[in-house]
C-alpha positions, -999 to 999 in steps of 0.1 A, spaced: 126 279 553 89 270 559 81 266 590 70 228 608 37 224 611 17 216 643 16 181 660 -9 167 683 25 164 706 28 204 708 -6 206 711 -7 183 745 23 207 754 2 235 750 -31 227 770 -9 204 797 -24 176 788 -18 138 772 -10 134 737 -38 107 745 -59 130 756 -55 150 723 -60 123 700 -92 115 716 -103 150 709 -96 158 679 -85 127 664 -119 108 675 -96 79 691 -113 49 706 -97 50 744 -113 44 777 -96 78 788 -123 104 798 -117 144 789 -137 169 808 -154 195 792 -127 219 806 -100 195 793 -113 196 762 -119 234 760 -83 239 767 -69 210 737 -94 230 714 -78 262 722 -42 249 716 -51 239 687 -64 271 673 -35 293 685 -11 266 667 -30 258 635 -30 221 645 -52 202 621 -52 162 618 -38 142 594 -66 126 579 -51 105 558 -28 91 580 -57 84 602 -76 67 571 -45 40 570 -42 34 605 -77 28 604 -84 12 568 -108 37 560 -105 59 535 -133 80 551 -149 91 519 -190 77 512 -204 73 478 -240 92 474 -259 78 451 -286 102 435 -318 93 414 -321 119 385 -352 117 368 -351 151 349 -319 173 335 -335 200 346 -322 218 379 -354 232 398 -370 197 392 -343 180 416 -343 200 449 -348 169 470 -317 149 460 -296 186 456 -309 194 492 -300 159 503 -264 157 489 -254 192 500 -269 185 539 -250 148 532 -219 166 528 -220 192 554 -227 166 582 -200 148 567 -173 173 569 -180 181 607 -173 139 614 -141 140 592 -157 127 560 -166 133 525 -186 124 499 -186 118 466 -216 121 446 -230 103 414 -262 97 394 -274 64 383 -290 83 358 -269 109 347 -233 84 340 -253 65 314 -239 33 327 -239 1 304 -245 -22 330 -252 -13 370 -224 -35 379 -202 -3 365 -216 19 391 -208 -3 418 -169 -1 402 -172 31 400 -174 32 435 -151 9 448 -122 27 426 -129 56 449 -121 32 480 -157 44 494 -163 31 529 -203 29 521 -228 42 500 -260 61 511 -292 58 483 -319 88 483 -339 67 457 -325 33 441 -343 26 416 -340 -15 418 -332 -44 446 -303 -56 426 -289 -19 422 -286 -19 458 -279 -57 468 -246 -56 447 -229 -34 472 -249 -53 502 -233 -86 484 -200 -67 484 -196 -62 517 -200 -25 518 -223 -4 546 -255 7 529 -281 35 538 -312 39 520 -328 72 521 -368 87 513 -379 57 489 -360 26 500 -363 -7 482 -374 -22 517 -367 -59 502 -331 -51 505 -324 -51 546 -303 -19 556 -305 9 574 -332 34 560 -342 71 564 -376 75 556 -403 110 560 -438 99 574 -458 123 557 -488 116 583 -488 147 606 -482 167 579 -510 163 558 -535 158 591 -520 195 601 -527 208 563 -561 195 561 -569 210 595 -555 241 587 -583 245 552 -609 229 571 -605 256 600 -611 284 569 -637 267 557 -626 246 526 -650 220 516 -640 214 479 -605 203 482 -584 183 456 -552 163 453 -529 169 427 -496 141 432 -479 109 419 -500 77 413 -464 54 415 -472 22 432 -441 33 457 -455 33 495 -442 75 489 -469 78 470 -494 59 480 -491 72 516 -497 106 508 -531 98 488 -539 76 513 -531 104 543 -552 132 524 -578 109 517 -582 99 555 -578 131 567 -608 144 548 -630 117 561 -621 127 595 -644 152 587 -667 136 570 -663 152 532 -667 136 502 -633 131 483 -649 129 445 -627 108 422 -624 138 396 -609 156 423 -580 131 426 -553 140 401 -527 111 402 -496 113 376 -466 92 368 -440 120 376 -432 153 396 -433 175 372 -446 207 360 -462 202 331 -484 176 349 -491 203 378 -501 224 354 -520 197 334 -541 187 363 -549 222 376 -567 229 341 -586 196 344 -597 206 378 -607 242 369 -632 227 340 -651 209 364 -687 216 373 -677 224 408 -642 235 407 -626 229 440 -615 260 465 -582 246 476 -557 224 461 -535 196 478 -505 194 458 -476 169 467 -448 186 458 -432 219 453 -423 212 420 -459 204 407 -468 231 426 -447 251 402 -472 238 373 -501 246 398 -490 286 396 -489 281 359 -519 278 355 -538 297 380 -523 327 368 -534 317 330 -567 313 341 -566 346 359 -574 329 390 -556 347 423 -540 329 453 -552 325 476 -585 350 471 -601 325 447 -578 296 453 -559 282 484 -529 258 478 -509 237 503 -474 221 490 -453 194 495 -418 196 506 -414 234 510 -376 228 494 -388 266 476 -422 268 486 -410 302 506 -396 318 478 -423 319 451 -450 340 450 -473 343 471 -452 320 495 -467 289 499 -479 274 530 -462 238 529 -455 208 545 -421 207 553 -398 177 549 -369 178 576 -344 168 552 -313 180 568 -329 154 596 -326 127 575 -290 137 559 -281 135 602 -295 107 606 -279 87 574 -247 100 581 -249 88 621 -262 54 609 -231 50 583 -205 60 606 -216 37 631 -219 11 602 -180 19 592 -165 24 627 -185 -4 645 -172 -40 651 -177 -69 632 -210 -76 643 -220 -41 637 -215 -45 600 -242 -71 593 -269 -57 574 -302 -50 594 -335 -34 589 -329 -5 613 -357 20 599 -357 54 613 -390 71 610 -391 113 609 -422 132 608 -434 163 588 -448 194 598 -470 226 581 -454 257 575 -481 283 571 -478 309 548 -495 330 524 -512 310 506 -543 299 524 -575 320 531 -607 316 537 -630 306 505 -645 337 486 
């Protein structure tokens, strides 16, 4: 006969403790009853030597939770190396998940081919989601429905601000001051900006952070040498690094805002016959794969497992808080980028 399995009962039993005490542990029960870190070493241990595990779906119905959050994903492309933000996202989304006793499921507003939005939001609620975290809605009413349906929402990267909830957004400030710094200190004058011209404060903010950190030191920033697009792509990386090469005065380094025009950037260059960095320097955006082209890029790093932490914190609370808690707010937390030197920056020949 198969054997009974574990209960939080034997595993009190075990350490010589309260069931209480157990549940608290690893049941995450709401009790005034405090556990010591000994304490709780010692319910941990029971646990492993009887193969205890909780019953998570018996806690979802004591709890009306069904513990499972909806990620929505913005896919603008079918192909796969041109979506490592929302890939990195959703995989750190449901790692951090997992450890709290969650999961997610993950859509595309894109990808489904939905009739009407509205289907996306049943789509959803069929699943019994608890909440929904966006890394990029594409429209106010996409995300007001499940505001309007009384569901916890987290917007991630590029919210619709108009829409009060909890958001998740990258300043890309420090890291463009440090990536400017770092070409100025080898002695780039000439440098130009390859990114998205979108009318999204995303993209604005990083023109407008390259732009200002070149007049802290006082260089000209020529319009030529401003390359805006209407997508992350490669073909326009490699588009606007051609246009830049036919120029009078060609620049000696290259700004480019993500990884994946970056991609396009490579392209290029290497048509061209020009090396990198020995005849042209290039800083990244988003170093998602910066590290593993070649040579690596120096980049400026998004901290996206950061944000994935920080979604996942604000939702829970969102789902497990009181009454109150679930009110939507504008709770707006703020992470910062950093450079990530590499090999692809040198002094100008």
């Amino acid at each position: 006969m198969k054997s009974r399995s574990a209960t939080s009962n034997d595993v009190a039993k075990r350490a010589g403790v309260s069931r209480a005490a157990v549940s608290v542990i690893l049941n995450g029960s709401r009790s005034n009853i405090r556990v010591s870190d000994e304490t709780r070493q010692r319910i941990l241990t029971a646990a492993a030597e009887l193969g205890y595990s909780p019953d998570l779906a018996a806690q979802s119905l004591r709890r009306g939770h069904s513990r499972i959050i909806g990620y929505v994903r913005r896919s603008f492309s079918s192909v796969l190396y041109e979506q490592p933000i929302p890939y990195q996202i959703g995989t750190s989304l449901t790692r951090v998940a997992q450890n709290m006793g969650y999961h997610v499921i993950e859509v595309s507003a894109e990808t489904h081919a939905f009739q009407d939005r509205k289907e996306l939001l049943q789509l959803l609620l069929s699943h019994r989601v608890d909440g929904v975290i966006f890394d990029w809605p594409g429209s106010e009413s996409e995300v007001q429905q499940f505001v309007d349906e009384g569901l916890p929402v987290v917007q991630l990267i590029r919210p619709q601000f108009a829409v009060k909830t909890p958001c998740v957004t990258v300043d890309s400030c420090q890291g463009i001051n440090e990536a400017i710094d770092h070409l100025v200190s080898q002695g780039h004058r000439q440098i130009a900006f390859i990114g998205g011209g979108g009318s999204h404060i995303v993209d604005s903010s990083r023109l407008d952070n390259f732009i200002q950190a070149l007049t802290r030191y006082k260089l000209a920033v020529p319009e030529e040498y401003l390359q805006r697009g209407t997508m992350y792509s490669l073909a326009e990386g490699y588009r606007f690094t051609n246009i830049l090469l036919s120029l009078m005065t060609p620049p000696t380094a290259l700004f480019v805002a993500s990884d994946i025009l970056a991609l396009g950037v490579l392209r290029a260059l290497y048509q061209a016959k020009i090396r990198v960095p020995e005849e042209m320097s290039i800083i990244s955006y988003d170093d998602t794969f910066a590290a593993y082209v070649y040579p690596p890029l120096t980049s400026v790093s998004q901290p996206l497992e950061e944000v994935a932490k920080y979604a996942i914190a604000l939702m829970i609370e969102k789902i497990e808080g009181s009454a109150a808690d679930m009110a939507p707010d504008a709770v707006h937390a703020v992470l910062p980028t950093h450079l990530t030197i590499r090999e692809s920056t040198t002094s100008p020949g």
